[in-house]
VODOLUM-593275 format. One line per field, with one value per residue: residue number from 1; x, y, z of N, C-alpha, C, O in turn. Coordinates in Angstrom, 1 decimal. Example, Ala and Ser with C-alpha at 12.3 -4.5 7.8 and 13.67 -1.06 7.14 Angstrom:
// residues 2
seq: (1, 2)
n_u: (13.2, 12.8)
n_v: (-5.7, -2.2)
n_w: (7.8, 7.1)
ca_u: (12.3, 13.7)
ca_v: (-4.5, -1.1)
ca_w: (7.8, 7.1)
c_u: (13.2, 12.9)
c_v: (-3.3, 0.0)
c_w: (7.8, 7.9)
o_u: (14.2, 13.4)
o_v: (-3.3, 1.1)
o_w: (8.5, 8.0)
This chain:
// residues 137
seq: (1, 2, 3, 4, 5, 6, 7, 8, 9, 10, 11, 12, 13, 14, 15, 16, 17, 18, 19, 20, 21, 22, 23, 24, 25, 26, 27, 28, 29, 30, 31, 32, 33, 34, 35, 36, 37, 38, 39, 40, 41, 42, 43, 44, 45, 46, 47, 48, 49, 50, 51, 52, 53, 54, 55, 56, 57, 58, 59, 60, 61, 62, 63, 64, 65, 66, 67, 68, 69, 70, 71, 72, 73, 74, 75, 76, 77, 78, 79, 80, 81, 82, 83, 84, 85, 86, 87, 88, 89, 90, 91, 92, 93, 94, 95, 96, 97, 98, 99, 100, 101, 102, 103, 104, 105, 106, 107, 108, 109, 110, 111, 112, 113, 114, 115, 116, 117, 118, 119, 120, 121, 122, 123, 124, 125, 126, 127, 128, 129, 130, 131, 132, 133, 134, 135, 136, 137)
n_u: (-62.5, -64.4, -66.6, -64.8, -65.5, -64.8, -62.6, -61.8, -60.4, -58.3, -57.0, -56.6, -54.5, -52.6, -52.2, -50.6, -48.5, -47.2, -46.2, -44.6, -42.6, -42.2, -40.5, -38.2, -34.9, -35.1, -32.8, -32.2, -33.8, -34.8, -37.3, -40.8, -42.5, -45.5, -48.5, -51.3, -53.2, -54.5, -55.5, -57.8, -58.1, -59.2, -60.4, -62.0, -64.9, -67.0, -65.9, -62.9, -59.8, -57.4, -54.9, -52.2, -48.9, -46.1, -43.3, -39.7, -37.1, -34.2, -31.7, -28.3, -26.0, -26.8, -27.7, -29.4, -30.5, -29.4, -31.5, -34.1, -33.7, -33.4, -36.2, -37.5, -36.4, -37.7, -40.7, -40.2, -40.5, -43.1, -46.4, -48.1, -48.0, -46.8, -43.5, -41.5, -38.7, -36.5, -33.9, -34.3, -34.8, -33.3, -31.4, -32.2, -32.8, -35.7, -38.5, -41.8, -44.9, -47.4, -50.4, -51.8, -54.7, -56.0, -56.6, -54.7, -51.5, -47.8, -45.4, -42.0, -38.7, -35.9, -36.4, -35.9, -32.1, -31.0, -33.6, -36.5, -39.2, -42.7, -45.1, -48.5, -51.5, -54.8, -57.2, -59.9, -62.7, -66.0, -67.6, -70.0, -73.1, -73.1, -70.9, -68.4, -65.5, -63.1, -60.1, -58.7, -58.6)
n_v: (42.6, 43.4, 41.1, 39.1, 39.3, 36.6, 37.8, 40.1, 38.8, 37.9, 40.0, 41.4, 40.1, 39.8, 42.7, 42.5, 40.9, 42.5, 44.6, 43.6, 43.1, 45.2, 46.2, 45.8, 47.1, 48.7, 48.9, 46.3, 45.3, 43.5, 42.6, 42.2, 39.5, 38.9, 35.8, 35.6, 34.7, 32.4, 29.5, 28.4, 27.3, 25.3, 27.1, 26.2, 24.0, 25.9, 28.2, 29.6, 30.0, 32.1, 31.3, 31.9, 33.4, 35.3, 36.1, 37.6, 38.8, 39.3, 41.4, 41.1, 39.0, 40.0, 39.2, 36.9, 35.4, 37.9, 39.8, 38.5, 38.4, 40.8, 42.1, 40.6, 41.3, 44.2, 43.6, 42.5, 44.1, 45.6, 45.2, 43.8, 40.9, 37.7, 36.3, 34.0, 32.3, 29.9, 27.6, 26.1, 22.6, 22.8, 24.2, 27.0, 30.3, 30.8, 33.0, 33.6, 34.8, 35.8, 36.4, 38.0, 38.0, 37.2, 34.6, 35.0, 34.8, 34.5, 33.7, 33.5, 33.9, 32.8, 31.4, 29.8, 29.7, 33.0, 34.8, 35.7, 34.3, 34.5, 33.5, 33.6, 33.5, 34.1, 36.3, 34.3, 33.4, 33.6, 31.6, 32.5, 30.5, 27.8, 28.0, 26.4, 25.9, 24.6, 24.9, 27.6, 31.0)
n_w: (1.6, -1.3, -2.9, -5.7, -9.3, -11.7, -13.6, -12.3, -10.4, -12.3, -13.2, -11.2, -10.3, -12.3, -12.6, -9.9, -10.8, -12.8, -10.8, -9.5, -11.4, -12.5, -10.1, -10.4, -11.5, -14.3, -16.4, -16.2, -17.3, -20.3, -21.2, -20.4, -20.9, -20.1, -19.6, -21.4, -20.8, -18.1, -15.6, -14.0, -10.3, -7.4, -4.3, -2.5, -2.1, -2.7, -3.8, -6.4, -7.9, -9.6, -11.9, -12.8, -15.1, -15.4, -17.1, -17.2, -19.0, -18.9, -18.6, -20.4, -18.3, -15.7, -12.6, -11.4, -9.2, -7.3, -8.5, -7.1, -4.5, -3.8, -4.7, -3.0, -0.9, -0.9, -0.2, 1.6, 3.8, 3.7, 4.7, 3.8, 2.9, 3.9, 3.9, 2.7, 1.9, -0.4, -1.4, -4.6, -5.8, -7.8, -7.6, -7.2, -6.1, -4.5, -3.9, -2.1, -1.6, 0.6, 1.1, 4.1, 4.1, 2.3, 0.0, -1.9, -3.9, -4.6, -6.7, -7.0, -8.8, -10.4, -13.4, -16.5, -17.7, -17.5, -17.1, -14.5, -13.6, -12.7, -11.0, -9.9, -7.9, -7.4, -5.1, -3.6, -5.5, -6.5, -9.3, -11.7, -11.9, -14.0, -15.3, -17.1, -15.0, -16.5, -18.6, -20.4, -18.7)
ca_u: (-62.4, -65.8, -66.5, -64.5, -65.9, -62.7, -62.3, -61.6, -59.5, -57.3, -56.5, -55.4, -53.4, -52.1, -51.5, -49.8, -47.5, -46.4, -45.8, -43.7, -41.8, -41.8, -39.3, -36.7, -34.3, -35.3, -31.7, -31.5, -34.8, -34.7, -38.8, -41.7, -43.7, -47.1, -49.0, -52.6, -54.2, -54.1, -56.3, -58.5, -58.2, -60.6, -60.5, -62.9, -65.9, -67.4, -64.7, -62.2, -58.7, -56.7, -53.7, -50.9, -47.8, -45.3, -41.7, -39.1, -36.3, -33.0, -30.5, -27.3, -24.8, -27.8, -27.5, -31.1, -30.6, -29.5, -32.6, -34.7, -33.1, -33.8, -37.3, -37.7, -36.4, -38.7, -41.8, -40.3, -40.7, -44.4, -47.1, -49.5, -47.4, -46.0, -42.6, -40.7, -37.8, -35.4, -33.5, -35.0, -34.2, -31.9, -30.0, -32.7, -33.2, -37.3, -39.3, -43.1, -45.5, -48.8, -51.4, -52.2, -55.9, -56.7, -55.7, -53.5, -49.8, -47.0, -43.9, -40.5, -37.4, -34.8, -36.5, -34.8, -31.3, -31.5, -35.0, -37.0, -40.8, -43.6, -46.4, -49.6, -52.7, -56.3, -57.8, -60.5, -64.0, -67.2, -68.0, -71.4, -73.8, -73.2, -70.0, -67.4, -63.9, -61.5, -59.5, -58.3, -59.3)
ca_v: (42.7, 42.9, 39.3, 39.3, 38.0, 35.9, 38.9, 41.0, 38.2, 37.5, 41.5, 41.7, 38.9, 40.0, 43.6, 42.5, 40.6, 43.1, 45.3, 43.2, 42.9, 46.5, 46.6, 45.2, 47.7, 49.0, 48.7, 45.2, 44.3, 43.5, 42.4, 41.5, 39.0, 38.1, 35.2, 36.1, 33.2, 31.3, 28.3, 28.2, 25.9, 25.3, 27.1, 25.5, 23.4, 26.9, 29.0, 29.4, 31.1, 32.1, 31.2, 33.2, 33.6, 36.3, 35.8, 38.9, 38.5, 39.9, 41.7, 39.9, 40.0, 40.4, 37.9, 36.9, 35.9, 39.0, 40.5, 37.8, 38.7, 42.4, 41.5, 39.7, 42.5, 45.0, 42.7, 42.1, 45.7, 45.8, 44.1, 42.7, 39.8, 36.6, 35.9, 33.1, 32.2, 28.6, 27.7, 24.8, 21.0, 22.8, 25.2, 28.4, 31.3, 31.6, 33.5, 33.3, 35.9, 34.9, 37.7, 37.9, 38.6, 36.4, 33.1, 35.2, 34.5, 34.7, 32.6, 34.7, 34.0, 32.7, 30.1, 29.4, 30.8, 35.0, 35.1, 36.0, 33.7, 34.9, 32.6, 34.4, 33.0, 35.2, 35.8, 33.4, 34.3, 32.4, 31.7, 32.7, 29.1, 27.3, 28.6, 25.6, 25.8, 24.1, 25.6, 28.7, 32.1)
ca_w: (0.2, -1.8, -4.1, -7.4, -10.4, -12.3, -15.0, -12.1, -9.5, -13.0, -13.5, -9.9, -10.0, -13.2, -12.0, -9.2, -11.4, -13.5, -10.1, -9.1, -12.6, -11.9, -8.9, -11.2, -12.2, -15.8, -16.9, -16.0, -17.9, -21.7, -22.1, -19.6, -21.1, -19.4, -20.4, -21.5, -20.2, -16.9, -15.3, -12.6, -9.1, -6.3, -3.1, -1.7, -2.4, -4.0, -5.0, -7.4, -7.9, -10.9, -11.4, -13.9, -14.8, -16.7, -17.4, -17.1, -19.7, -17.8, -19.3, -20.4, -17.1, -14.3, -11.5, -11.2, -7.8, -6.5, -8.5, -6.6, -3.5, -4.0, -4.5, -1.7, 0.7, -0.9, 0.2, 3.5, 4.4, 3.9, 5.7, 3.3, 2.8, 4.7, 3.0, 3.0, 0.8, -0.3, -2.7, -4.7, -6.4, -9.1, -6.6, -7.7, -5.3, -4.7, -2.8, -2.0, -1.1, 0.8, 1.5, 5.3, 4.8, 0.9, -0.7, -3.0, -3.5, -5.5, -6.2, -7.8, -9.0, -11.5, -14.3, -17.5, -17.3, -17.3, -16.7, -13.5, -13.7, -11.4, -10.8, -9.3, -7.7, -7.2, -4.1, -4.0, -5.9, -7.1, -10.5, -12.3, -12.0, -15.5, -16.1, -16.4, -14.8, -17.0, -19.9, -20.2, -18.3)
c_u: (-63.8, -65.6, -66.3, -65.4, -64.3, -62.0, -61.6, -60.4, -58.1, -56.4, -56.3, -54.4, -52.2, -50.7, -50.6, -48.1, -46.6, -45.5, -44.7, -42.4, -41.5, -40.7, -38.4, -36.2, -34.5, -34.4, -31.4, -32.8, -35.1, -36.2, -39.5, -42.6, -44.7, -48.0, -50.7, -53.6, -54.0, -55.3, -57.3, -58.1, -59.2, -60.2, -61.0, -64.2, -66.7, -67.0, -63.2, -60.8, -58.2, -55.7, -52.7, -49.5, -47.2, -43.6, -41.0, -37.8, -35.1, -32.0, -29.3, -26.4, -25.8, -27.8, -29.2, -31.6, -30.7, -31.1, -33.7, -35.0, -34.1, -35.3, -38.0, -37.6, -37.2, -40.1, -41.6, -40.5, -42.1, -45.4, -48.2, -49.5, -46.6, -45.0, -41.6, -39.6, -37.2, -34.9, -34.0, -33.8, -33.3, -31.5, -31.1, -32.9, -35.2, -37.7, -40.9, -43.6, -46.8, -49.9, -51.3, -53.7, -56.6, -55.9, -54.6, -52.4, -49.4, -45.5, -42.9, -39.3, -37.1, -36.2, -35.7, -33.7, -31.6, -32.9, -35.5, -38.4, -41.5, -44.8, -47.5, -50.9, -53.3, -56.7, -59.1, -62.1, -64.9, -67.5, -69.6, -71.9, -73.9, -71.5, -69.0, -65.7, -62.6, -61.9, -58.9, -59.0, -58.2)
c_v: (42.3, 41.5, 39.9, 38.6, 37.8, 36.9, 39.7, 40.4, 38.2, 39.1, 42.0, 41.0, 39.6, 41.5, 43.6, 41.9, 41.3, 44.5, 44.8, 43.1, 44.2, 47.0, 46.3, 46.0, 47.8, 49.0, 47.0, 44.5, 44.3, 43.5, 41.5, 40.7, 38.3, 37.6, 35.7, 35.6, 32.8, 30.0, 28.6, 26.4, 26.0, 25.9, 26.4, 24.8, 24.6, 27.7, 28.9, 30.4, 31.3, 32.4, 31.7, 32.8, 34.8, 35.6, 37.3, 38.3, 39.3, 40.6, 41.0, 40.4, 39.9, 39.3, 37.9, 36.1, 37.0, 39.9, 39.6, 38.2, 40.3, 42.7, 41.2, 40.6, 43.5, 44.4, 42.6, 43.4, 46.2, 44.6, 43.4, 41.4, 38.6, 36.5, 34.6, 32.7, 30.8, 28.8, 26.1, 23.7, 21.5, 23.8, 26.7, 29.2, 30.9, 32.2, 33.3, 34.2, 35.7, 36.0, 36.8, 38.1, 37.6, 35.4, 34.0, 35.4, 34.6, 34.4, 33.3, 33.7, 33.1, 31.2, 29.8, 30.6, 32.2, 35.3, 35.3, 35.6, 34.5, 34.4, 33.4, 33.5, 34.4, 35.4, 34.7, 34.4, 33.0, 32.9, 31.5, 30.9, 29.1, 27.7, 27.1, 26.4, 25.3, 25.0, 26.4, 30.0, 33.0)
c_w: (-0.3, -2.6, -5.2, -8.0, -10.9, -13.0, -13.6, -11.2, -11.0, -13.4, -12.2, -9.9, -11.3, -13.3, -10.9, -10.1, -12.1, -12.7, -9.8, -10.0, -12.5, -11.6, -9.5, -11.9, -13.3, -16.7, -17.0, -16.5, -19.3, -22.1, -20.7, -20.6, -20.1, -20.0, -19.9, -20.8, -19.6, -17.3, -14.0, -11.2, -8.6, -5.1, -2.4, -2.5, -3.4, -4.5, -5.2, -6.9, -8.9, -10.8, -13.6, -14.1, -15.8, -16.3, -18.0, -17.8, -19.0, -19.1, -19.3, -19.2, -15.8, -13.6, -11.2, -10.0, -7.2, -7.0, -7.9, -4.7, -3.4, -3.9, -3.5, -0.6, 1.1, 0.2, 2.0, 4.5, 4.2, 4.4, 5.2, 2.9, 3.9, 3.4, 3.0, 1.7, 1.0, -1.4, -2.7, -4.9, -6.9, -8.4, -7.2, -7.0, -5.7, -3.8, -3.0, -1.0, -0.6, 1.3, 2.9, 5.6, 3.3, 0.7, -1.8, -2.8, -4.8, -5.7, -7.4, -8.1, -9.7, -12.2, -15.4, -17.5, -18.0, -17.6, -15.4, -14.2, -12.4, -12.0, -9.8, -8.9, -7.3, -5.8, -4.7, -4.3, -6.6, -8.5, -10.9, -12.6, -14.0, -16.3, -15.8, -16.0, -15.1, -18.4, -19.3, -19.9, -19.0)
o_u: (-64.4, -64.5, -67.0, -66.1, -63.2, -60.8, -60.4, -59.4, -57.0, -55.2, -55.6, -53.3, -51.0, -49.5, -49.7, -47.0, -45.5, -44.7, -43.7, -41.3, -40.3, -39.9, -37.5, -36.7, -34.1, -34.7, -30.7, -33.0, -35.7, -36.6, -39.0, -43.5, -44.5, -48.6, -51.1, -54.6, -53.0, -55.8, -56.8, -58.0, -60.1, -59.4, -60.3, -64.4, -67.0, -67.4, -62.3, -60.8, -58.6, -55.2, -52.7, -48.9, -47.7, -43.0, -41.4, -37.4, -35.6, -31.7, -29.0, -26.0, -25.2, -27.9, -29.9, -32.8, -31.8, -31.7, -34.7, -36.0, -35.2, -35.7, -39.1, -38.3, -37.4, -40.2, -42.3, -40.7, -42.3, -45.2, -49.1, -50.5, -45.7, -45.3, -40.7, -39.9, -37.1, -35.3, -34.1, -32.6, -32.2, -31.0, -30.4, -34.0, -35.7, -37.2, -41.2, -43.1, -47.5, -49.8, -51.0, -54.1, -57.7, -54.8, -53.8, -52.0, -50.1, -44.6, -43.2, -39.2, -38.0, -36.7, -34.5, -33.9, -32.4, -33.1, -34.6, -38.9, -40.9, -45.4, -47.0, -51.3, -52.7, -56.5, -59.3, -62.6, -64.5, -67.7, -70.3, -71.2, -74.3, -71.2, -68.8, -65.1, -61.5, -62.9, -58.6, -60.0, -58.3)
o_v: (41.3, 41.1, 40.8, 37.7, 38.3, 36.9, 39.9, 41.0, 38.5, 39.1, 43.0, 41.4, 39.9, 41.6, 44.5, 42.5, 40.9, 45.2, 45.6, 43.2, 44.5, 47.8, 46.7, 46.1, 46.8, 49.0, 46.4, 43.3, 45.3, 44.2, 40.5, 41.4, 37.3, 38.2, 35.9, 36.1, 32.2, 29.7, 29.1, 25.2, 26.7, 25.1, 25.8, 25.3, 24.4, 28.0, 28.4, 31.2, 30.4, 33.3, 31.8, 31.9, 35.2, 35.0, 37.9, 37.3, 40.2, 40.2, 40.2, 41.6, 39.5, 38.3, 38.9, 36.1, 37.4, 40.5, 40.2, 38.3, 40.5, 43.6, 41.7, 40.7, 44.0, 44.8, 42.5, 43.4, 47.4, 43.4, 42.8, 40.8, 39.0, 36.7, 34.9, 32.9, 30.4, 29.6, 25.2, 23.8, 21.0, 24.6, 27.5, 28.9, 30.9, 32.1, 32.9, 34.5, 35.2, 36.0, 35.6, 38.2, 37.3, 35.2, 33.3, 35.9, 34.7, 34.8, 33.3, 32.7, 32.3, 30.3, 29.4, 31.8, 32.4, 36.2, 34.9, 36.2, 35.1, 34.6, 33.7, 32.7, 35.4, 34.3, 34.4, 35.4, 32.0, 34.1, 30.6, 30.2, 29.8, 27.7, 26.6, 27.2, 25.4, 25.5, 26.4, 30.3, 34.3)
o_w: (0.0, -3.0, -5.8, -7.6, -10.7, -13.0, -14.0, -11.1, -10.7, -13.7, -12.1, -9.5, -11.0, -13.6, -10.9, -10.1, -12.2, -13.2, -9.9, -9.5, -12.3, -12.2, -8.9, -13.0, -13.8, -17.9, -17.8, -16.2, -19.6, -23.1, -20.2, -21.1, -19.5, -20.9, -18.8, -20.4, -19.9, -18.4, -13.0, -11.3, -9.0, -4.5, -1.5, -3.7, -4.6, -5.6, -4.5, -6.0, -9.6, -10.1, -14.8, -13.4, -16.8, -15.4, -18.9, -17.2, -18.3, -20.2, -18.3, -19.0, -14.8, -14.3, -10.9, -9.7, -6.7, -6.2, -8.2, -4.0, -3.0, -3.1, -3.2, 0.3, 2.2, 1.4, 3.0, 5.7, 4.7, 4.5, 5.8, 2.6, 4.7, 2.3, 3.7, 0.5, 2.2, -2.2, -1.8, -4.6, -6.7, -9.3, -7.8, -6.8, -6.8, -2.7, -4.1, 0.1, -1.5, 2.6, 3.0, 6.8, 3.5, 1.2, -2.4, -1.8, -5.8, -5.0, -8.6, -7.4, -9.9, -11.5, -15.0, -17.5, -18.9, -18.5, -14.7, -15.2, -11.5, -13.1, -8.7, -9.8, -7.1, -5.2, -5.9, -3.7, -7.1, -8.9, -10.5, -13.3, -14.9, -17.4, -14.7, -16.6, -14.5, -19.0, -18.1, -20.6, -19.0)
């Protein structure tokens, strides 16, 4: 992969995100929102990642497990991903998506009831000298 600048790691991340909001039956989705703005972390000593998220509003009725689920098996049938799945502290289906070749990932399933969250990290990329890394990207 050539080196991102952040403008370009936060519009993969981003596009991934909404791929994935994608796969979700079009009947069983009322409203994608994706928030505008993430944060940055540290890969490493010199680079950065960007981190996201959007929220898929469910239609009333949709088990957002099984759309979790469903999700999850897509992914597992291609190979650019490690997948791993649990359910968490409050009983939630997740799954987790981990590139095999970049720092970038992606954590799915159920947040506030009938919703589907997806949380996104960037692969990792260096930021232009002078530029700070806190706030919002």
């Amino acid at each position: 992969m050539t080196p991102l600048t952040w403008e370009q790691a936060k519009a993969y991340a981003q596009a991934k995100e909404l791929e994935i909001a994608g796969l979700i039956p079009p009947q069983d989705v009322v409203e994608i929102v994706q928030n505008p703005k993430g944060g940055l972390f540290r890969c490493n000593a010199e680079q950065h990642l960007w981190t996201g998220i959007s929220t898929v509003v469910l239609a009333p009725g949709t088990d957002a497990t099984e759309v979790t689920k469903h999700l999850e098996e897509h992914f597992r049938t291609e190979d650019a991903f490690d997948v791993e799945s649990w359910v968490n502290i409050t009983q939630k289906y997740r799954v987790q998506l981990l590139s095999r070749t970049t720092a970038e990932g992606y954590i799915f399933g159920e947040g506030e009831q009938g919703t589907i969250v997806i949380d996104s990290w960037s692969p990792c990329f260096t930021l232009p000298d002078g530029v700070y890394p806190g706030g919002d990207f």
